[in-house]
Wavefront OBJ file of the C-alpha trace (Angstrom):
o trace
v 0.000 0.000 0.000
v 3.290 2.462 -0.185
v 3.446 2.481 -3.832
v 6.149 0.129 -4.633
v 4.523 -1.240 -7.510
v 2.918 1.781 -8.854
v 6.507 3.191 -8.436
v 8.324 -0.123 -10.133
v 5.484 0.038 -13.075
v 5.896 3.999 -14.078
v 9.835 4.041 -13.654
v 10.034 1.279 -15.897
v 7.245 2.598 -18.586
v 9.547 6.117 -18.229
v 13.084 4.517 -18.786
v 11.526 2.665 -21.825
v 10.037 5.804 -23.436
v 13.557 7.426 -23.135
v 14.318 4.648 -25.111
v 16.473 2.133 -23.562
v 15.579 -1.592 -23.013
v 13.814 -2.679 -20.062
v 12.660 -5.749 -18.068
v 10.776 -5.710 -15.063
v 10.392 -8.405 -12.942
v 7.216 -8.825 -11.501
v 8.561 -10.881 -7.897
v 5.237 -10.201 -6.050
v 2.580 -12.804 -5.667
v -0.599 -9.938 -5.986
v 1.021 -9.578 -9.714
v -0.031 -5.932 -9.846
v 2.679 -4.857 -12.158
v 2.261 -8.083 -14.480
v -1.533 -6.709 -14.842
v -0.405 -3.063 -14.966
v 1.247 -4.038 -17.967
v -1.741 -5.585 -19.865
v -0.844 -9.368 -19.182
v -3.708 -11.679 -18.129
v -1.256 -13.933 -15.742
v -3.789 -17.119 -15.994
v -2.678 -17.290 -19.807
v 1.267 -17.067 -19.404
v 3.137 -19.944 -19.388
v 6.011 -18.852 -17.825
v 6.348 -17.043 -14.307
v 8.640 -15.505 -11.835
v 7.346 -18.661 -9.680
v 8.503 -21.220 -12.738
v 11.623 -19.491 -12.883
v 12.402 -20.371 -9.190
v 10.462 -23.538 -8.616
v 10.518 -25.554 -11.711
v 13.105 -24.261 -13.578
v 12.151 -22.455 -16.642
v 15.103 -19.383 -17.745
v 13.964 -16.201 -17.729
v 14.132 -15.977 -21.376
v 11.048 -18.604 -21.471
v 9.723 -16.276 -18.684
v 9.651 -12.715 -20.821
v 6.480 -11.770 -22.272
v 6.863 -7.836 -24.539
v 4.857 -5.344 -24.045
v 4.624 -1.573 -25.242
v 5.982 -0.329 -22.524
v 8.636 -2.820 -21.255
v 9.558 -6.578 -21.400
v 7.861 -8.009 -18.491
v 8.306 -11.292 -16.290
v 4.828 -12.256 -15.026
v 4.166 -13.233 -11.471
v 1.349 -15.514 -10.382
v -0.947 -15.911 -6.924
v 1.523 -19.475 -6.785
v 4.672 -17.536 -5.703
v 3.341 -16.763 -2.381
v 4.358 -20.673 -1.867
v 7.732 -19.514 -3.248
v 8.720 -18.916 0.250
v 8.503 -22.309 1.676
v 9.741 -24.206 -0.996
v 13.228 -22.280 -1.480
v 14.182 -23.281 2.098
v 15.660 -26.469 1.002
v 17.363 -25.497 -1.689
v 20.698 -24.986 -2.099
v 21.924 -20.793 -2.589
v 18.226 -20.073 -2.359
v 18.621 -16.455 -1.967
v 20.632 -16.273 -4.846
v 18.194 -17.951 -7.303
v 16.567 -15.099 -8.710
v 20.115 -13.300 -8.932
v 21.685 -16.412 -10.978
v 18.289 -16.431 -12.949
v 18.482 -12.457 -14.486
v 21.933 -12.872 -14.791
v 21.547 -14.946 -17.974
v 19.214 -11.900 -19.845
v 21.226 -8.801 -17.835
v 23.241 -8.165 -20.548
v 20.141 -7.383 -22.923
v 18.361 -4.764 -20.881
v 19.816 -1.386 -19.732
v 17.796 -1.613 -16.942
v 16.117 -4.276 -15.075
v 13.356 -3.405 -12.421
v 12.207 -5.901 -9.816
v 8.620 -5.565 -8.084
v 9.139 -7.106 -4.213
v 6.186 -8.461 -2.146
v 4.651 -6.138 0.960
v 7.320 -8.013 3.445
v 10.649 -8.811 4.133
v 10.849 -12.450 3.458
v 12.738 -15.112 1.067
v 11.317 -13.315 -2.002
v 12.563 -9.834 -0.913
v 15.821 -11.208 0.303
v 16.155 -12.740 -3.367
v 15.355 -9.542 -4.871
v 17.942 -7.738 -2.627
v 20.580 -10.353 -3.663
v 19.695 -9.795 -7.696
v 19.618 -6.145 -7.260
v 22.530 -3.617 -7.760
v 20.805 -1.171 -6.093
v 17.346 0.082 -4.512
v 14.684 2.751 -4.328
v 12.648 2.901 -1.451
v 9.016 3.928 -1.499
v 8.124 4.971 1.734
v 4.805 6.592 2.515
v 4.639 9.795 4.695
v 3.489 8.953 7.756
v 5.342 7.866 11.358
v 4.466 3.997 11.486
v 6.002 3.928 7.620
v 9.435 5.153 9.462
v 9.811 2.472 11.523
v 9.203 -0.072 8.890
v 12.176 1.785 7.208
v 14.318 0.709 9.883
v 13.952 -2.819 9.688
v 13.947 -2.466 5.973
v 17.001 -0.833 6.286
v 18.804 -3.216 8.518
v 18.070 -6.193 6.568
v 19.446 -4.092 3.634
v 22.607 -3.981 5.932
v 22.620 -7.566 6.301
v 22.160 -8.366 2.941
v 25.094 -6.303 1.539
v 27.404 -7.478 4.443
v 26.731 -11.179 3.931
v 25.601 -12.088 0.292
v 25.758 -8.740 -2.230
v 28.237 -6.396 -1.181
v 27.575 -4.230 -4.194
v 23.925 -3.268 -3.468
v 23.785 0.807 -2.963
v 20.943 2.575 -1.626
v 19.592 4.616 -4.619
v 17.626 6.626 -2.064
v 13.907 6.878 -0.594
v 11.158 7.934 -2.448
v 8.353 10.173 -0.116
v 5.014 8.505 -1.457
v 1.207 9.406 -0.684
v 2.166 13.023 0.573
v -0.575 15.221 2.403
v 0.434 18.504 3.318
v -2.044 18.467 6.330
v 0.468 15.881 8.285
v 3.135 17.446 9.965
v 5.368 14.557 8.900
v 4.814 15.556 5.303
l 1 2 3 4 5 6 7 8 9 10 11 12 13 14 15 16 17 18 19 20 21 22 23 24 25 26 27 28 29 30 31 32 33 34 35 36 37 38 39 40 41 42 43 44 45 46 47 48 49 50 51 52 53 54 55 56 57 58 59 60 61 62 63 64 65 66 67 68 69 70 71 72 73 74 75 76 77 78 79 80 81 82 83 84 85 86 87 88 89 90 91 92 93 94 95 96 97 98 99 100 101 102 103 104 105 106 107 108 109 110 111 112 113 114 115 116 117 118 119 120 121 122 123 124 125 126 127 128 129 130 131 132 133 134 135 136 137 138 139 140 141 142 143 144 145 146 147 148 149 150 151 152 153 154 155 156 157 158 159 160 161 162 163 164 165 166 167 168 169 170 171 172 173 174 175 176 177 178 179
């Protein structure tokens, strides 16, 4: 409800009018962005959930559209979870998984689920760096923390290159004194 997919879905329909190639990665199991994009998800073959759990490429995973080249997600990757914990380097799936179509995009966005789980930890891992919707309002500021300190985590231990691209102040209201 902060905006992170209405963020993900314009920044990547933006970089794409400017012209350069673009993927986004829908990695959320509501699959907002995949049907802000036009794609009816019970007709692809191919999902961010396949990718991860049964082992189709990303490649088989891209479906075009007008406004960027978009890997669906599907209601069946909220299972994702659970099933990568006994797999081996499961939080570098997703990571090993983009890296075979990263060189044909100038830009690759990834859509993360409402929590900080296996999905979001995969997306961290696959990510050179992030933008962080956060809405204005106090509660949303302590989420940041812990968003932030698994950030920490996640650069110390498994992708020491991921950089903070900065926060993005969503759902303003001048009203609030926070805002």
């Amino acid at each position: 409800g902060v905006g992170k997919t209405t963020t993900c879905v314009n920044l990547a329909a933006a970089v794409k009018a400017a012209g350069k190639r673009v993927l986004l990665c829908d990695f959320d199991p509501q699959a907002n962005a995949t049907s802000g994009f036009g794609i009816d998800k019970r007709k692809v073959k191919h999902t961010s959930y396949s990718m991860l759990i049964e082992e189709a490429t990303a490649s088989q995973a891209i479906v075009k559209t007008e406004y960027a080249d978009v890997i669906p997600s599907s209601a069946d990757l909220a299972g994702a979870g659970v099933e990568l914990i006994g797999m081996d380097h499961r939080e570098r799936k997703l990571r090993k998984l983009l890296g075979a179509v990263r060189e044909d995009y100038d830009a690759i966005f990834i859509d993360c689920p409402p929590s900080l789980e296996m999905l979001t930890v995969n997306a961290l891992c696959a990510a050179g760096s992030l933008l962080v919707p956060v809405q204005c309002e106090y509660y949303a500021l302590e989420g940041l923390s812990d968003l932030l300190a698994t950030v920490r985590l996640v650069k110390r231990k498994m992708n020491p290159g991921l950089a903070l691209e900065g926060v993005l102040l969503t759902m303003f209201d001048s009203r609030t004194n926070l805002s």
